[in-house]
Backbone as CSV, one residue per row, in Angstrom:
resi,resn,N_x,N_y,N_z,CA_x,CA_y,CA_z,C_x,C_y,C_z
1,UNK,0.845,-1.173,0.000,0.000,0.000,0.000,0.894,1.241,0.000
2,UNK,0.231,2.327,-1.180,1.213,3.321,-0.726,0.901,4.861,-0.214
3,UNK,1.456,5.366,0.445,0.963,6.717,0.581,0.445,7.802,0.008
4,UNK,-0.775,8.657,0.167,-0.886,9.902,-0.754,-0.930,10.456,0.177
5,UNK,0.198,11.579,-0.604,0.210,12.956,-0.108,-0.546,13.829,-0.536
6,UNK,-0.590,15.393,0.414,-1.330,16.154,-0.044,-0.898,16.398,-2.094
7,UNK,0.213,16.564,-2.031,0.890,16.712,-3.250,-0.201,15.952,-4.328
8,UNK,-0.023,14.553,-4.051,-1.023,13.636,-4.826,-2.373,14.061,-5.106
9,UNK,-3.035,14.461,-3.647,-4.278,14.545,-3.640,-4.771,16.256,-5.000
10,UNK,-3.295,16.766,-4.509,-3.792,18.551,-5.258,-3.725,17.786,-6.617
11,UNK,-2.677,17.001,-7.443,-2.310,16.831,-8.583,-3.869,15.764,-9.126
12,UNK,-4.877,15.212,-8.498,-5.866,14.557,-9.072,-6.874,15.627,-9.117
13,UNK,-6.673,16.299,-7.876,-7.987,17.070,-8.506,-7.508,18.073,-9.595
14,UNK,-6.638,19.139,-9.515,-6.311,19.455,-11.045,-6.284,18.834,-12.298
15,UNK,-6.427,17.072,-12.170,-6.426,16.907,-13.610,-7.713,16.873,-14.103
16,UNK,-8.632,16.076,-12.812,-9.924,16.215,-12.551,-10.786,17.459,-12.849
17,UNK,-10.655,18.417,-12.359,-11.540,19.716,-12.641,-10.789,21.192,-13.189
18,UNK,-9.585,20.559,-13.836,-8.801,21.834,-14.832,-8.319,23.117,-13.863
19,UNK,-8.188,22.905,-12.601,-7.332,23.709,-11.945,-6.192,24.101,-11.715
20,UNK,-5.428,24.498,-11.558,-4.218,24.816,-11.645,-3.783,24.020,-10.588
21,UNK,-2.824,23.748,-10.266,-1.978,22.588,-9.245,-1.573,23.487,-7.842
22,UNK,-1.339,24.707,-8.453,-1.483,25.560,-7.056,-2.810,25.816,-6.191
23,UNK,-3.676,26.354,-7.136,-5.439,26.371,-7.078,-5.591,24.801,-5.773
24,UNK,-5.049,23.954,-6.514,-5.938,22.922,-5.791,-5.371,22.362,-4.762
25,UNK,-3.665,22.804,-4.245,-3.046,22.301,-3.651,-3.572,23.419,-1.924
26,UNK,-4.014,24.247,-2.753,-4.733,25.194,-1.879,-5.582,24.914,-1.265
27,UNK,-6.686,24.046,-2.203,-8.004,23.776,-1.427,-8.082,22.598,-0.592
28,UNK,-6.618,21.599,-1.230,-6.395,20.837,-0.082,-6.200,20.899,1.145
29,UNK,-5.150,21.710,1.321,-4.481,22.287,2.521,-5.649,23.166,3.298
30,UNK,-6.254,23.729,2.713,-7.674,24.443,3.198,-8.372,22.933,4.136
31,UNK,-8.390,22.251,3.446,-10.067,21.479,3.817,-9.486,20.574,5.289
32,UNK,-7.788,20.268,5.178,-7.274,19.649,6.482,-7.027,20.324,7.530
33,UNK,-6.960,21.983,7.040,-6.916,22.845,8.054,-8.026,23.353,8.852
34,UNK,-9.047,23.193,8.265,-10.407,23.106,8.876,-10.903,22.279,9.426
35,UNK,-10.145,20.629,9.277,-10.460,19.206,9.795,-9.269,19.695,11.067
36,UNK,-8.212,20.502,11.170,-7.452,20.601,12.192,-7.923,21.276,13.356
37,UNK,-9.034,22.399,12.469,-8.999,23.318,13.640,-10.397,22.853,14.106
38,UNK,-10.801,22.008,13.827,-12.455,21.391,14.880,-12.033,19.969,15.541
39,UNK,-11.023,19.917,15.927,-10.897,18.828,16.284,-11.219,18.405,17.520
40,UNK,-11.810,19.325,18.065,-12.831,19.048,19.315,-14.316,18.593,18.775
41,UNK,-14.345,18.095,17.765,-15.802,18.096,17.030,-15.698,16.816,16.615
42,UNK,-16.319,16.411,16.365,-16.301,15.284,14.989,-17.148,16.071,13.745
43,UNK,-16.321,15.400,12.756,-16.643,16.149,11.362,-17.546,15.323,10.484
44,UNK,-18.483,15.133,10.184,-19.365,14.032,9.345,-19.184,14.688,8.164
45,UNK,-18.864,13.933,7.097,-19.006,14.280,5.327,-19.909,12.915,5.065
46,UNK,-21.107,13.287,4.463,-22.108,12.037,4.102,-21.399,11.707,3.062
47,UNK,-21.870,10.523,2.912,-21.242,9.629,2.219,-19.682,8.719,2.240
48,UNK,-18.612,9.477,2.719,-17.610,9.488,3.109,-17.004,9.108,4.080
49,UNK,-17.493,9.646,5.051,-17.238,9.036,6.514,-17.112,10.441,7.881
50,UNK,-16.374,9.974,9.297,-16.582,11.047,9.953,-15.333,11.048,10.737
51,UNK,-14.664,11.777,10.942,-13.528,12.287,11.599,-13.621,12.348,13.323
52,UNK,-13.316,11.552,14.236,-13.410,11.909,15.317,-12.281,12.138,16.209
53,UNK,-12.205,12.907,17.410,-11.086,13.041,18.477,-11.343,11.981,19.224
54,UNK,-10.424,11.170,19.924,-10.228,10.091,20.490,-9.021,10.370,21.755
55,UNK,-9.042,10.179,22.832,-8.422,9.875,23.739,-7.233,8.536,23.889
56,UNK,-6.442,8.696,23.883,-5.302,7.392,24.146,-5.615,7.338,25.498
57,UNK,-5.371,6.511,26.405,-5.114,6.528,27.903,-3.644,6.350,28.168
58,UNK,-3.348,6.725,29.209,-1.920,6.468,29.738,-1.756,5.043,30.471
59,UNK,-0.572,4.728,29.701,-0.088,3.422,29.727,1.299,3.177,29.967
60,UNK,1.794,2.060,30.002,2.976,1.657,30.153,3.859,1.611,28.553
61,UNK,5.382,1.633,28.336,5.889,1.424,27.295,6.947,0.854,27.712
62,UNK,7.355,0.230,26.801,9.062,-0.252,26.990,9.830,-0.162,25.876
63,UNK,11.235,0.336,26.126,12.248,0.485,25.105,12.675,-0.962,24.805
64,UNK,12.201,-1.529,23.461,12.888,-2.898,23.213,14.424,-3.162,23.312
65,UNK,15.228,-2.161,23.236,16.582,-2.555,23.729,16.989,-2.605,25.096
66,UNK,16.780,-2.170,25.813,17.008,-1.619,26.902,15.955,-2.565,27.767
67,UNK,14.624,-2.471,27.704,13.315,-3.167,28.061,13.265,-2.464,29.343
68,UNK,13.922,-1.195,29.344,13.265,0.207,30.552,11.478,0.823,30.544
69,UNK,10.800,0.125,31.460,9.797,1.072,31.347,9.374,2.265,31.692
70,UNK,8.546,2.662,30.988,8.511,4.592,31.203,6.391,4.515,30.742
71,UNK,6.350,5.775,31.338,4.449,5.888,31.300,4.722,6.700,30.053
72,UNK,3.471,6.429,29.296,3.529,7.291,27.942,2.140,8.055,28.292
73,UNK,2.343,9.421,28.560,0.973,10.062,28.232,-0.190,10.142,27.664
74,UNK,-1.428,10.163,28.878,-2.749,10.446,27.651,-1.961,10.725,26.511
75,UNK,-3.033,11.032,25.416,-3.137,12.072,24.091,-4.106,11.910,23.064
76,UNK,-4.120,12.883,22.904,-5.638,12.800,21.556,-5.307,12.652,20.090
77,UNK,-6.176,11.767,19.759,-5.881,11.579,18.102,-7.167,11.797,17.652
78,UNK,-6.900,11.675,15.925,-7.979,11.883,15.220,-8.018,10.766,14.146
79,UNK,-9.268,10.602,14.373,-9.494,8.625,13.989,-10.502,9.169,12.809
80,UNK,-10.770,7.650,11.781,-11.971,8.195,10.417,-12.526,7.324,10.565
81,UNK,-13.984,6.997,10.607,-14.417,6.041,10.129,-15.454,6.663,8.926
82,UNK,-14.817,5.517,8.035,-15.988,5.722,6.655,-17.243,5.487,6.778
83,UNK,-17.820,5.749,5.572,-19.380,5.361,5.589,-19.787,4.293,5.131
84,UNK,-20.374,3.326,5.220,-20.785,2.480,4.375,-20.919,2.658,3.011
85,UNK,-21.064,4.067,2.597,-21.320,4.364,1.040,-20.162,4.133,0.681
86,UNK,-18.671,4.663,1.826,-17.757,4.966,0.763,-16.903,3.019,0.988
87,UNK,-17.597,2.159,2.225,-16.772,1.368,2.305,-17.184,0.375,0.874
88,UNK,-18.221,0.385,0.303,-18.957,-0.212,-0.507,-18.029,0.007,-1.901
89,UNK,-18.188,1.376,-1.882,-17.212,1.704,-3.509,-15.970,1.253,-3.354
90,UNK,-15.011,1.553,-2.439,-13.930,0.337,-2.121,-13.770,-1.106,-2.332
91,UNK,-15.020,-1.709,-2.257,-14.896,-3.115,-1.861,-15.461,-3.572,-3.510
């Protein structure tokens, strides 16, 4: 499996809807920066899926060389789950 970058994502939709590669690298960076700044929210896009904040709990870790344990802090992430619409077109 391989990665897309924003890079990727600007370069399909410009070929897609005749935008300029800057134009769209714009509206990318726009639409994650708006998924950044609600991230106390969950974000629903129908069809697509929904963006949520999630809590880690604090836990234990260990350095596999060493096998020193240390507590790793709460912390919040941001998790996706799709929609059935979009897991469908996938599958």
């Amino acid at each position: 499996m391989s990665s897309v970058t924003k890079k990727d994502l600007a370069k399909g939709i410009s070929k897609k809807l005749g935008l300029s590669q800057k134009d769209s690298l714009f509206f990318v960076s726009e639409f994650f920066g708006f998924i950044s700044k609600h991230y106390d929210e969950s974000i629903n896009i129908q069809r697509f899926g929904t963006f949520l904040e999630r809590k880690t709990p604090k836990r234990v870790g260990r350095n596999p060389k060493t096998k020193e344990e240390f507590i790793i802090k709460e912390r919040q992430r941001i998790s996706f789950m799709p929609s059935s619409d979009f897991k469908k077109s996938i599958n």
